[in-house]
C-alpha positions in Angstrom: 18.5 229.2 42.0 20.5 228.3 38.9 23.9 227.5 39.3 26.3 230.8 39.3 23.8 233.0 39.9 25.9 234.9 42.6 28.6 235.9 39.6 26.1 237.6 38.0 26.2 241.5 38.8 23.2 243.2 41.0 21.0 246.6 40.0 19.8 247.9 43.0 16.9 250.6 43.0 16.3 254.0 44.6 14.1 254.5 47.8 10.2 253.7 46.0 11.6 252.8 42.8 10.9 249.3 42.8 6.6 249.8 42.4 6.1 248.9 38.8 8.5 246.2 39.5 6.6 244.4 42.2 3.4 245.3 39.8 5.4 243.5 37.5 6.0 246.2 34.9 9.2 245.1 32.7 11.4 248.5 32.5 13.8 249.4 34.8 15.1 253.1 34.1 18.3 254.0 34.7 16.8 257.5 36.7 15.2 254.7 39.5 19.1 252.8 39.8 20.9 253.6 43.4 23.8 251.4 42.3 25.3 248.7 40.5 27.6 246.4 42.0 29.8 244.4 39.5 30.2 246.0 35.9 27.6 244.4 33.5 28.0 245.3 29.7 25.1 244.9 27.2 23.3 242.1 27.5 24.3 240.7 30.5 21.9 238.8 32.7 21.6 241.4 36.1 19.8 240.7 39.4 17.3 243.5 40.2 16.7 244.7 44.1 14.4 246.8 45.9 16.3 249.5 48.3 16.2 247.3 51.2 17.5 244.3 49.4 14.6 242.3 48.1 15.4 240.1 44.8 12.6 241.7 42.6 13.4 239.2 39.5 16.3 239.1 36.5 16.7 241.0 33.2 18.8 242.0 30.4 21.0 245.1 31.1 21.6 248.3 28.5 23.9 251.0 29.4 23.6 253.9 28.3 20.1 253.6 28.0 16.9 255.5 29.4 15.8 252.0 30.2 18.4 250.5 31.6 17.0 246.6 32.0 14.3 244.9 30.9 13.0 242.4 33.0 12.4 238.6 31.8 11.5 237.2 35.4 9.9 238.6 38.5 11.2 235.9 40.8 14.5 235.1 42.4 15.6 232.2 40.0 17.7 232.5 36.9 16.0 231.8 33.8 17.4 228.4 32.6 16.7 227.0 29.5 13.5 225.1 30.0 12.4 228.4 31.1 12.8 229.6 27.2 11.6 226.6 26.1 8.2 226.8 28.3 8.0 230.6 27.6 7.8 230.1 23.5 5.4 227.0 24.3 3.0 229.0 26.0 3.3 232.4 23.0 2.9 229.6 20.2 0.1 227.9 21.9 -1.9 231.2 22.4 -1.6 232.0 18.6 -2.8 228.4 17.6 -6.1 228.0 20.4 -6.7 231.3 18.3 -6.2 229.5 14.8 -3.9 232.4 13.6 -1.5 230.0 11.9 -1.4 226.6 10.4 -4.8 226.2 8.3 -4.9 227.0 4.8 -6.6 230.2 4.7 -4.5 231.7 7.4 -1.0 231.1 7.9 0.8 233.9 8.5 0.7 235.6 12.8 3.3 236.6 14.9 4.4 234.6 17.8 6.4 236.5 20.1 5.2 240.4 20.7 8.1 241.6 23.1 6.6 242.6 26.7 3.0 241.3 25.2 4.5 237.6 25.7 7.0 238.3 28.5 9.8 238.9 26.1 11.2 241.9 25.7 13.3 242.9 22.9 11.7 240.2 21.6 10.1 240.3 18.0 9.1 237.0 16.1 6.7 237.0 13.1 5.6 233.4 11.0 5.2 233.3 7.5 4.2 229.8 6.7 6.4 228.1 7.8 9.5 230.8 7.7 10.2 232.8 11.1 11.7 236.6 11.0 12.9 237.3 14.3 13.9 240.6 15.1 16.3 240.9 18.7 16.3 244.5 19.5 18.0 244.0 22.5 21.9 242.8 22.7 20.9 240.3 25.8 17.9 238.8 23.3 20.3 238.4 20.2 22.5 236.9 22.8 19.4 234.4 23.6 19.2 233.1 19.9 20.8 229.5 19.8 18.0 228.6 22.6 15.4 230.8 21.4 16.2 229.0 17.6 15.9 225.7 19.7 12.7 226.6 21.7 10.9 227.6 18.7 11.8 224.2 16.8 10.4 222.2 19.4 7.2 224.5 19.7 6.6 223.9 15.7 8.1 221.1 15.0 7.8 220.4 10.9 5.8 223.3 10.9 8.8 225.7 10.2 10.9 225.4 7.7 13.3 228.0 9.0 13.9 231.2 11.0 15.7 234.4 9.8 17.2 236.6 12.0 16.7 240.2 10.9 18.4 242.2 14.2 21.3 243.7 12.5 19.5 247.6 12.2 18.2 246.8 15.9 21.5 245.8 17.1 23.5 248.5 16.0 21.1 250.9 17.1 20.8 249.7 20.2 24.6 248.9 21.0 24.6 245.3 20.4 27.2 243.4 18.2 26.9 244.2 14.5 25.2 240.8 13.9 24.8 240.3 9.8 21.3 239.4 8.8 20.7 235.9 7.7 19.2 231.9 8.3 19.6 231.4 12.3 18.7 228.0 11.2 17.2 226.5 8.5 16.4 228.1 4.1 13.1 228.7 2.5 13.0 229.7 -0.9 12.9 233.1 -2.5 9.8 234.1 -3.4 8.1 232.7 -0.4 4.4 233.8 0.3 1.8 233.9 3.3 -1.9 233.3 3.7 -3.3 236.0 5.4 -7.4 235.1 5.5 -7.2 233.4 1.7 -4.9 236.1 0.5 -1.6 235.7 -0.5 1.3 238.0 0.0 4.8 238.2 -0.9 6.7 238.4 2.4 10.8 240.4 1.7 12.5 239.4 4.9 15.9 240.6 3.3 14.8 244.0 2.3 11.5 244.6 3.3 10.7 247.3 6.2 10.4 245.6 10.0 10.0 241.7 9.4 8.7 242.0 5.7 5.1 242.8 6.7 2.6 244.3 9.2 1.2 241.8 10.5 -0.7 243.7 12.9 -3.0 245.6 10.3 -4.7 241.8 10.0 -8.0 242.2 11.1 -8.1 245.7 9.6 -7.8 244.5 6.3 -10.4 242.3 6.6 -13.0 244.9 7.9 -11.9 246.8 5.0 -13.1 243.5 2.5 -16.4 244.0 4.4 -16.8 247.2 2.8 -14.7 246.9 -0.2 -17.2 245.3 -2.4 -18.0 247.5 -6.0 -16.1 250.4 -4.2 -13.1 252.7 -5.2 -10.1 252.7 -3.2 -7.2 254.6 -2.3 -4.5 253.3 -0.1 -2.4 255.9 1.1 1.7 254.4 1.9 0.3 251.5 0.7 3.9 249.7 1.1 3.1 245.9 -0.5 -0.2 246.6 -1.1 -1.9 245.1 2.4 -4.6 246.8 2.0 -5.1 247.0 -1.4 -4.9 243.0 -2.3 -7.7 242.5 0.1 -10.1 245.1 -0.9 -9.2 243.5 -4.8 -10.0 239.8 -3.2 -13.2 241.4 -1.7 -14.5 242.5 -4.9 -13.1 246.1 -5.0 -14.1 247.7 -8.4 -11.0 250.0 -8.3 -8.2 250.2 -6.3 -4.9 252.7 -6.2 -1.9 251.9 -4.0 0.3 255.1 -3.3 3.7 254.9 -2.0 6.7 256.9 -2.3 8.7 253.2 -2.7 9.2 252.3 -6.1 10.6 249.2 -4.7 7.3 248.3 -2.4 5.0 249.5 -5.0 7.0 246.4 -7.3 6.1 244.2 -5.0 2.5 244.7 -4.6 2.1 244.7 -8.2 3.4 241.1 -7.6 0.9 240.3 -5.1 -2.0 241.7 -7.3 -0.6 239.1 -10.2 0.0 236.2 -7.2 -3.5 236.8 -6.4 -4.8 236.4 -9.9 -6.4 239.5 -9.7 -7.8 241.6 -12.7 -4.4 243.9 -13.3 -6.9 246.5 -15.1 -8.7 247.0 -11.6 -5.7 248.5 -10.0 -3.1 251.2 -10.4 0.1 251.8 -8.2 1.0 255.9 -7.7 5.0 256.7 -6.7 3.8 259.9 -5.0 4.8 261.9 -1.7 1.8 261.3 0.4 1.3 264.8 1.2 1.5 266.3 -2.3 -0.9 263.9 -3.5 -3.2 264.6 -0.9 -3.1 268.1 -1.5 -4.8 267.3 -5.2 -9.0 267.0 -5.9 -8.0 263.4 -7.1 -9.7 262.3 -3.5 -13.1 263.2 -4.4 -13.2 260.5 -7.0 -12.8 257.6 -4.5 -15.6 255.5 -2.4 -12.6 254.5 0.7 -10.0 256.0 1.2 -7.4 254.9 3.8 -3.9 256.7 5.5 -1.7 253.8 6.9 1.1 256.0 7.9 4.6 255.0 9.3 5.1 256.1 13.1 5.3 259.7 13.2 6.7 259.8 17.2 9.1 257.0 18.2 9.1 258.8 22.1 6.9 260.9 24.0 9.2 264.0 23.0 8.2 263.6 19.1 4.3 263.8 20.4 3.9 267.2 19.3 5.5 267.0 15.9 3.7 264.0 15.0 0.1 265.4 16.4 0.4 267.9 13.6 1.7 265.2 11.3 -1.3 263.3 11.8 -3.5 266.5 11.8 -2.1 267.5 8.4 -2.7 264.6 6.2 -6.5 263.9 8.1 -7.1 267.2 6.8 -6.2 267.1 3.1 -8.0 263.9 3.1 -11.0 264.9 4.8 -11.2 267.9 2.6 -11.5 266.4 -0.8 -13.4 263.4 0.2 -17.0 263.3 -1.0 -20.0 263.0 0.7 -20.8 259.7 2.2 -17.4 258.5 1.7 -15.4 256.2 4.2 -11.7 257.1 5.2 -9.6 254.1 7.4 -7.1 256.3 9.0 -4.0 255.2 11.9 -1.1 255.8 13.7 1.1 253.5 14.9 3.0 255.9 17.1 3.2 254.6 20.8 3.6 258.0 22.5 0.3 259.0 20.6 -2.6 257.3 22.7 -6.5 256.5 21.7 -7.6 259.8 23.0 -5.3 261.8 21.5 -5.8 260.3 18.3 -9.6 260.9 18.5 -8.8 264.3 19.2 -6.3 265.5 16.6 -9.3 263.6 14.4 -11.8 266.2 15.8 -9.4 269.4 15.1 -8.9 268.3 11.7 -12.9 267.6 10.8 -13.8 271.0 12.3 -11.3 272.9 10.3 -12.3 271.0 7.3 -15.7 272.5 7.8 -17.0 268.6 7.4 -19.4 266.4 9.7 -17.5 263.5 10.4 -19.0 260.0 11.9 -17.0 257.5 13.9 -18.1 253.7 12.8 -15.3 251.6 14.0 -12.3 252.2 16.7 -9.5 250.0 15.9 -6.7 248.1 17.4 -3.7 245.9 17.2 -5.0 242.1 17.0 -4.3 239.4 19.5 -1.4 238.2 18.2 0.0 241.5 19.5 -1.3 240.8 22.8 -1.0 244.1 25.4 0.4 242.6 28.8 -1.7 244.1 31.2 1.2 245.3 33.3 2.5 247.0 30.6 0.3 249.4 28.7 3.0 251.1 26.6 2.4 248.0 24.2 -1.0 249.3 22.9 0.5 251.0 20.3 -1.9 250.7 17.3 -5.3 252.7 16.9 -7.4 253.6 14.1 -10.9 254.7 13.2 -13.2 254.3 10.3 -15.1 257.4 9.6 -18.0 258.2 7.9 -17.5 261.8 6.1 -20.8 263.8 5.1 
């Protein structure tokens, strides 16, 4: 055990509480807590124990908080720093047996997915050779000088530098008021990723989560395998994700639609990065709804809804069910005949079925037949611990609408 490990305060758990624990689940809720002995702020390192006094393993502790510690280890040993060290080894090694970074044509993959990798509160997203990490925990942000360390010796001249973008996490989550900025290192402004030959624009400063959605990858590039001589409308288009891809793929027309003057600036920039034909594509400042309320639909080959979460807990399910019902409808419709529409949600506390579901209210009110050709997922650099299957998150499907 490491040295002072008997200072450190001790969770106890209620009589059958400590389950998911021993099945290695990582969240501890403060409803499954007998008692506490010593007084652990945020952050703080705490022991976890069954009822009858079992160490179950170590986390990081948030009071106040539905989940009260998220657990790092499952063992009776402090984590010590060759622990961090061998921890973002093994979530940089996964990423690069699966060539997701550090080729030419693809350079851009997140390293670190929270629970996925064993480290929650945890985000950490590589844009050749820049890293945005986002701590959403205090007891992670607390973690950064060794996590800035572990990283450097996982990628060596690799990175360039690592930005720490926690500050809306942290204050939202009762952490110090960190200020955004270099954890170590500077890249330019400007700086671009390679995302499967194209190039994007990544705004780590202002953009929305880490600059990117990193998880959308594979998406986009099923989207290219249908994109060619089509017309497309991407719907909260943001930077244009989906809309440089389908123009890479030979797209004859594409429309990016966000309510973001600011994102829609941007993916104009990625269209000239690209060296893409500036006459093939249009960005539309628009509410998403109101636009999809128009007859402007029928005119497109693809269509596709890449919406922002609409439930961030199982209490918002409801709302954002009709959420999602309302815009599959107005899309589905005006679409013509033989038409494809990529739609998602992102929301956690909305699962596959669900999805499917709301999908199947909305075609039979629309009075359309409606074919399912793909089911979609995150990709494996968001990897889904198996103990933990609140970290499937993402889900979409490509449907045929006749």
């Amino acid at each position: 055990m490491q040295e002072g490990t008997s200072l450190h305060p001790t969770v106890t758990l209620k009589a059958k509480r400590d389950v998911s624990i021993r099945r290695k689940h990582p969240w501890v809720f403060s409803g499954g807590i007998k008692h506490i002995d010593g007084q652990p702020k945020a952050g703080d390192w705490v022991r976890v124990r069954a009822h009858k006094g079992a160490v179950l393993g170590w986390g990081h502790f948030a009071p106040n908080a539905s989940i009260a510690v998220r657990m790092l280890t499952f063992n009776e040993h402090l984590p010590d720093d060759a622990w961090w060290h061998a921890t973002i080894a093994a979530a940089v090694r996964v990423r690069k047996d699966l060539d997701l970074f550090g080729t030419p044509n693809q350079n851009a993959c997140r390293l670190v997915h929270a629970e996925g990798d064993g480290l929650p509160g945890l985000i950490a997203d590589f844009y050749e050779g820049v890293l945005v990490v986002q701590c959403h925990t205090p007891g992670m942000h607390r973690a950064l000088p060794i996590l800035t360390a572990a990283f450097r010796e996982a990628l060596g001249p690799a990175l360039l530098g690592i930005y720490d973008k926690s500050a809306k996490a942290m204050a939202k989550n009762g952490g110090d008021q960190s200020v955004d900025g270099w954890a170590w290192g500077k890249a330019p402004h400007g700086h671009a990723a390679t995302e499967y030959g194209c190039k994007y624009l990544i705004d780590w400063e202002h953009g929305q989560k880490t600059g990117f959605f990193l998880d959308q990858r594979e998406n986009r590039a099923l989207l290219a395998a249908h994109a060619k001589d089509k017309k497309i409308l991407n719907v909260f288009s943001y930077t244009g994700g989906f809309s440089i891809s389908a123009l890479v793929a030979g797209a004859t027309e594409v429309h990016s639609l966000d309510s973001s003057a600011r994102a829609l600036e941007v993916c104009e920039q990625n269209v000239a990065l690209n060296g893409l034909d500036p006459k093939k594509h249009q960005c539309i400042q628009s509410d998403a709804l109101e636009y999809l309320k128009s007859d402007e639909l029928s005119h497109y080959d693809i269509v596709v809804l890449d919406p922002p979460a609409f439930a961030k807990r199982a209490s918002a399910r409801h709302a954002a069910v009709q959420g999602y019902k309302r815009i599959n409808l107005r899309a589905l419709q005006s679409m013509k005949p033989g038409s494809l529409l990529f739609t998602f949600s992102c929301s956690q506390a909305v699962d596959d079925a669900l999805f499917t579901n709301t999908l199947v209210a909305a075609a039979i009110q629309a009075g359309r037949n409606v074919r399912i050709l793909h089911r979609l997922h995150q990709p494996p650099d968001h990897p889904v611990n198996v103990f933990h299957p609140e970290g499937s998150y993402l889900k979409g499907l490509v449907l045929r609408v006749d």
